[in-house]
N, C-alpha and C positions, 0 to 999 in steps of 0.2 A: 407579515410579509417576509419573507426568503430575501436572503444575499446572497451574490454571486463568489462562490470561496476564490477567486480572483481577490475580492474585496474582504474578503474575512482575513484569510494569509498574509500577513505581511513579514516574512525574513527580517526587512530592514528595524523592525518595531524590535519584534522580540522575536529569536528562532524557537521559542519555544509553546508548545500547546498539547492542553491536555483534552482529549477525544472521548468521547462516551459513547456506543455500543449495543442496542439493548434490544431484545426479543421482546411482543407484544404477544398480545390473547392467553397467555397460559403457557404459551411455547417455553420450553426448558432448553439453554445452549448446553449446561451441563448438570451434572450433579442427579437426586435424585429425583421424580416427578413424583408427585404427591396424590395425580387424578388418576394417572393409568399405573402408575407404580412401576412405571421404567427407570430403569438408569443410564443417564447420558456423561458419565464422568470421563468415558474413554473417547470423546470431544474436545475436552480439554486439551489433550495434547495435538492436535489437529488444529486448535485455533493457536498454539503457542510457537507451531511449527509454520502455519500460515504466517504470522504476524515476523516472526526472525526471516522468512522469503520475502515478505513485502518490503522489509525494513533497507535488506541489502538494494533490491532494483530502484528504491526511489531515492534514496541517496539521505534516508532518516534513521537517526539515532531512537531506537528504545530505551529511554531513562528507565521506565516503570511501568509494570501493566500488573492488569488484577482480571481474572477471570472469573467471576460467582456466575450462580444458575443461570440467571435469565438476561444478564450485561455484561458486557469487560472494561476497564479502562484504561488506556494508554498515557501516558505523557512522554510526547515525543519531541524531539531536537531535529530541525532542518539544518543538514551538514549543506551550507553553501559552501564552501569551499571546494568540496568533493564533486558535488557538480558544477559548480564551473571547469572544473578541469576535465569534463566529459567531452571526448570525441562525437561525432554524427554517430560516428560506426561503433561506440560504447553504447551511445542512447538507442540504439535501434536495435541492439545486441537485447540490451534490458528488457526493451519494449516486447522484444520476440518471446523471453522469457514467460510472458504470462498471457501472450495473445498471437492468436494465429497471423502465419505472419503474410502478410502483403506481398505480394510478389515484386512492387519498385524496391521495399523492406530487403526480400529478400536477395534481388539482384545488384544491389549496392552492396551486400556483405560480399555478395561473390564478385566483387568489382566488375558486374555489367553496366554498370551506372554510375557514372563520375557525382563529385560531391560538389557539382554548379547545381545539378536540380533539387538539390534543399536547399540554396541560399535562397536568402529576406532579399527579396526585390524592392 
């Protein structure tokens, strides 16, 4: 049975965890493929540049990662401090960063939208 990563994450426990990563059927993330004799090395830098993007918007540290053919593995740090000091208008900044953005998203950056319609009711 699946856990909800609500229930897996716990900051308070330990900020730290280590992530595993990995291609199934034969699929190659990088390096050389051995059935069709392609090579996927020029990937790696694509998941390394991915992974320093993700790292800055969620507000986690990269201690360590490994990328081989068919897995990566991360061991990464939850900066809570860092976000707790996040504004609405930082977190929806970030959010924008990797997802199209919503238009309340978007008219609260452009101050069409005061910052009551995000508070916890």
């Amino acid at each position: 049975m699946t856990i909800s990563r609500r229930k897996l994450i716990e900051p308070q426990i330990t900020p730290f965890y280590h992530v595993i990563n990995r291609c199934v059927r034969r699929a190659y993330l990088c390096g050389d493929d051995p059935y069709n004799s392609n090579n996927y090395h020029h990937r790696r830098g694509w998941i390394v540049n991915k992974i320093k993007q993700l790292s800055g918007v969620f507000c986690i540290d990269v201690c360590a990662y490994a990328v081989m053919s068919n897995h990566y593995h991360l061991v990464l740090k939850i900066d809570t401090e860092q976000q707790q000091k996040l504004t609405p208008k930082a977190v929806i900044s970030r959010w924008l960063q990797l997802f199209n953005g919503h238009p309340i998203a978007v008219d609260f950056l452009n101050k069409k939208v005061d910052s009551h319609t995000f508070s916890k009711k």
